[in-house]
N, C-alpha and C positions, 0 to 999 in steps of 0.2 A: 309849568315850566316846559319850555319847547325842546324837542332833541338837541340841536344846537347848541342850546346854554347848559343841556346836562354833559353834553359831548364836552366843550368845554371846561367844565369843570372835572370830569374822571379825566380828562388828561394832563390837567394842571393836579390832580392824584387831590382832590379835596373828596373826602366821605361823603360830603352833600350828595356831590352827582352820583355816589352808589345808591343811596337812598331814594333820590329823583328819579335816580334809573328804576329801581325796583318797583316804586310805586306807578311809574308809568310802565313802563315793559314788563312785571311780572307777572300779570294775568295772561300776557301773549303767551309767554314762557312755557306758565302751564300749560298753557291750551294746546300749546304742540309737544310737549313729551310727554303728553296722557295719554293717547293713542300709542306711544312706542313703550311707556314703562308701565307696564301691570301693578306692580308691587309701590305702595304709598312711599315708602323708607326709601326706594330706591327711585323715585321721584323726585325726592325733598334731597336726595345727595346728588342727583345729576342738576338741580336746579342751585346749589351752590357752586357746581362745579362750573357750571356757566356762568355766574354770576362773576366768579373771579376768574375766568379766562376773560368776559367783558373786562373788569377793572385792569388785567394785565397787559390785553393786547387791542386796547381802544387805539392805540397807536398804529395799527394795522389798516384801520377802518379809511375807506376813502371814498368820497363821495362821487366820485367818479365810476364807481363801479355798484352804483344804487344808492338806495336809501337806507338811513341807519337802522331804522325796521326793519328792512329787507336781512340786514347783513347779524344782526340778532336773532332772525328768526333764523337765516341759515346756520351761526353759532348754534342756537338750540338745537335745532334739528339733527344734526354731524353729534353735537357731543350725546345727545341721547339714544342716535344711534348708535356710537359708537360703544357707548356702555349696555344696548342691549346685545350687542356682538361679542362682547366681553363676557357677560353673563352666560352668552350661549355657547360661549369656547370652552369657559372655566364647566359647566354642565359636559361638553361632548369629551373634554378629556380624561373625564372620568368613565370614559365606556371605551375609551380605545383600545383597539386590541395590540398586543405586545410585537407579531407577527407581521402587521401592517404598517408601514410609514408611513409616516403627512403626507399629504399631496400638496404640491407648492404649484403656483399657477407659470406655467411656462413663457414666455416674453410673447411668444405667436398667440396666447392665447389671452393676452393683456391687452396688445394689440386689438386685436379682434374686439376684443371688452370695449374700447375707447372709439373704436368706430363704430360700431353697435349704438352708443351712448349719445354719437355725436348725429346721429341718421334718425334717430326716436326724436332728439330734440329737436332738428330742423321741421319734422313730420309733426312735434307738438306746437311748433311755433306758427303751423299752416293754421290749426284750430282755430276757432272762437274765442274771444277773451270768456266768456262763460263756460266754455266746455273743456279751458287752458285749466280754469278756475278747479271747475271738477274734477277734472283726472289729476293734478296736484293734490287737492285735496286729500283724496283717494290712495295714491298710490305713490305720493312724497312725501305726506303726511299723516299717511298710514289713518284715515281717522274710517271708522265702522260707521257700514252705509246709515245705517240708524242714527247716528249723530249730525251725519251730512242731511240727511231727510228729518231729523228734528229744526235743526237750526234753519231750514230752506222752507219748512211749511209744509212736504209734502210726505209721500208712503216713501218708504225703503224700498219697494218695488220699482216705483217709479223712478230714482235714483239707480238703482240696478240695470233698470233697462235704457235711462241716458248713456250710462257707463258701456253698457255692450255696445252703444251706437255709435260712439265715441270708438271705441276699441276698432269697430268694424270700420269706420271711416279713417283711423289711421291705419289699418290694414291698406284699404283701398290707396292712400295718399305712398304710405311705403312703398305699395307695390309686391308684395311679399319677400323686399329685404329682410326684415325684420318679423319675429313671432310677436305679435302684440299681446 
């Protein structure tokens, strides 16, 4: 069954297309919040948790702004990041000291965050579609050089050292706006 007819059908809310979906889009699913979730249990609860933000907010989805792939893998990615930020909050607030307040990010320094964000992706988007591939890989979906270098045929070295060259030519491409 093609995206389309399963698209169809989760937004007409029939269980088929969760089903279709799953069996098509679940192995992507995993494959991208392996890398973000250590822990199996806490895997198998961010991949339902996706699973029914898909069924809730297929309605959101527009083709205009990519491919349904595209926009499930970004789903994936956000909610398993977000649950490993969660996990790392609920661990840091159990060490904070009594003494100390939160630090809350200031508007100048949000700011700064979003143009920072928007200078790295113009300077990603100068790359190679193979070395766009890479450094995503890498460092949006967090996957260890060893899996990028199993699945690509080659050493982990060798992946490491694409990665530096990559780094060092969006240094050069930045200009030293940005720390790569």
């Amino acid at each position: 069954m093609q995206d389309a007819e399963i698209l169809a059908l989760l937004l007409a809310r029939d269980e088929r297309g969760m089903s279709e979906f799953i069996m098509r889009h679940g192995p992507l699913i995993r494959y991208i919040i392996a890398p973000i979730l250590s822990d199996e249990r806490e895997r198998e609860e961010c991949f339902s948790d996706i699973t029914m933000k898909i069924w809730e907010k297929t309605g959101l989805y527009s083709e205009e702004n990519g491919s349904f792939k595209a926009w499930v893998s970004a789903v994936a990615r956000n909610t398993a990041l977000n649950r490993a930020r969660k996990n790392q909050k609920e661990t840091e607030l159990c060490e904070l000291s009594e003494e100390e307040p939160a630090r809350a990010e200031t508007p100048e320094e949000s700011l700064l965050k979003k143009e920072r964000t928007r200078i790295l992706l113009n300077g990603i988007s100068s790359l190679s579609t193979g070395e766009q591939a890479l450094f995503y890989r890498k460092y949006y979906y967090m996957q260890p050089s060893a899996q990028i270098a199993a699945e690509l045929g080659t050493t982990e070295k060798a992946v490491e050292t694409r990665l530096y060259r990559i780094k060092k030519k969006l240094r050069k491409i930045l200009g030293g706006e940005l720390d790569v």
